[in-house]
C-alpha positions in Angstrom: 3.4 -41.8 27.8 1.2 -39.1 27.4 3.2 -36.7 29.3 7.0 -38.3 27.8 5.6 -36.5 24.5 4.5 -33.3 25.7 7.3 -32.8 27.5 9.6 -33.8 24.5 7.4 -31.5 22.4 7.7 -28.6 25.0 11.7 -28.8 24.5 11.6 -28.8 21.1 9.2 -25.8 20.9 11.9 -24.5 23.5 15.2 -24.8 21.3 13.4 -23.3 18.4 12.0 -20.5 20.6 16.1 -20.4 21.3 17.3 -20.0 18.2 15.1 -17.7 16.6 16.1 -15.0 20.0 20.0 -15.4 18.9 19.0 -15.0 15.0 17.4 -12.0 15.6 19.5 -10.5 17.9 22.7 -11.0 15.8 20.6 -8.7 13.1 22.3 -5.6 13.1 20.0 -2.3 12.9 18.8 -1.0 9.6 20.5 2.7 9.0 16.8 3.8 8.7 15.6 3.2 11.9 18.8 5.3 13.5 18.7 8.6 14.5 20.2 10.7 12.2 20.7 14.8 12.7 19.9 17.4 10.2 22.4 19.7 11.3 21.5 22.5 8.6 18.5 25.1 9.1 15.3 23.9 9.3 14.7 26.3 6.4 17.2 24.4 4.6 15.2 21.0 4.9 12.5 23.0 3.5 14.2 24.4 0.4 14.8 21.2 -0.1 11.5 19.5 0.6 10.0 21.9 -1.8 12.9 20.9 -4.3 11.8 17.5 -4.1 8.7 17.9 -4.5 8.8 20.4 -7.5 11.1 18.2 -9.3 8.8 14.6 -9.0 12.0 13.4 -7.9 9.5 11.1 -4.7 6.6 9.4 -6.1 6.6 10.9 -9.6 5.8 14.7 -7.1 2.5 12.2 -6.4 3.1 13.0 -3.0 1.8 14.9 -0.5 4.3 18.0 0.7 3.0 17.2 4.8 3.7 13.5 4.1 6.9 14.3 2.6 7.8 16.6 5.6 6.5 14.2 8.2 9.0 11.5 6.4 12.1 14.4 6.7 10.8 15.2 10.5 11.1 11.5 11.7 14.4 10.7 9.0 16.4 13.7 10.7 14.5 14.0 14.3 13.6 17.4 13.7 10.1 19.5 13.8 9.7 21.6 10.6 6.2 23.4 12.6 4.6 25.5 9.8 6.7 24.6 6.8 4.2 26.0 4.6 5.4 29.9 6.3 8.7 28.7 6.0 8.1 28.5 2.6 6.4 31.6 1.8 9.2 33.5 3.8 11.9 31.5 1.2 10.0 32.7 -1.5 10.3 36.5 -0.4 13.6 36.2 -0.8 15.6 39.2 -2.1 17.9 38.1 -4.6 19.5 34.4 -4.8 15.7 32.4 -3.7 17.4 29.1 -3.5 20.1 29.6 -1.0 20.9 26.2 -0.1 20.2 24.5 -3.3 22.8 27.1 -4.5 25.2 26.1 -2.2 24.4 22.1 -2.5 25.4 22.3 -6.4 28.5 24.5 -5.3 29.6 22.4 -2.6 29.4 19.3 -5.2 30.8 20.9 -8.0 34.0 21.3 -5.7 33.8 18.1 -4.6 33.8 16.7 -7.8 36.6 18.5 -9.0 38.7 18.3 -6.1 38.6 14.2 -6.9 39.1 15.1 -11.0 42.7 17.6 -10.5 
């Protein structure tokens, strides 16, 4: 009798075992946990980085620039290496600093009214 229940146990234990494989693999993947491509410079992502941060726009600016960076690296699949040169070379900049912010708000603007005429 003993073993009747074990046995009947077992295959219950079984089918839930079952249907908790197919639940999860009917889950489709999170877009966060794809691979996605920064395909601008890797000076670029750091203009931006230091955007982000200067603006408070991630955790009030409460945030750590390497932690930020480290975030960007894994998000895009792409090493910054010393961001913080990158950085100082940005702001030696003859001339228009912000480069690809520049361009960002141009490339919008258009955008914008490309949908508005």
């Amino acid at each position: 009798m003993a073993y009747d229940l074990l046995v009947t146990y077992f295959k219950k234990e079984l089918l839930k075992l079952k249907s908790q494989k197919n639940i999860s693999s009917n889950n489709t993947t999170p877009p966060i946990t794809q691979t996605f491509s920064w395909t601008a410079s890797k000076t670029d992502l750091v203009e931006l980085l230091y955007a982000i941060n200067a603006t408070g726009a991630v955790q009030n600016g409460n945030i750590d620039l390497k932690i930020l960076a480290q975030i960007c690296e894994s998000l895009f699949n792409i090493k910054l290496g010393n961001f913080y040169k990158t950085y100082g070379e940005i702001k030696a900049r003859e001339g228009e600093r912000t480069k690809f912010l520049d361009s960002m708000r141009f490339s919008l603007i258009k955008k914008m009214d490309e949908y508005t005429t």
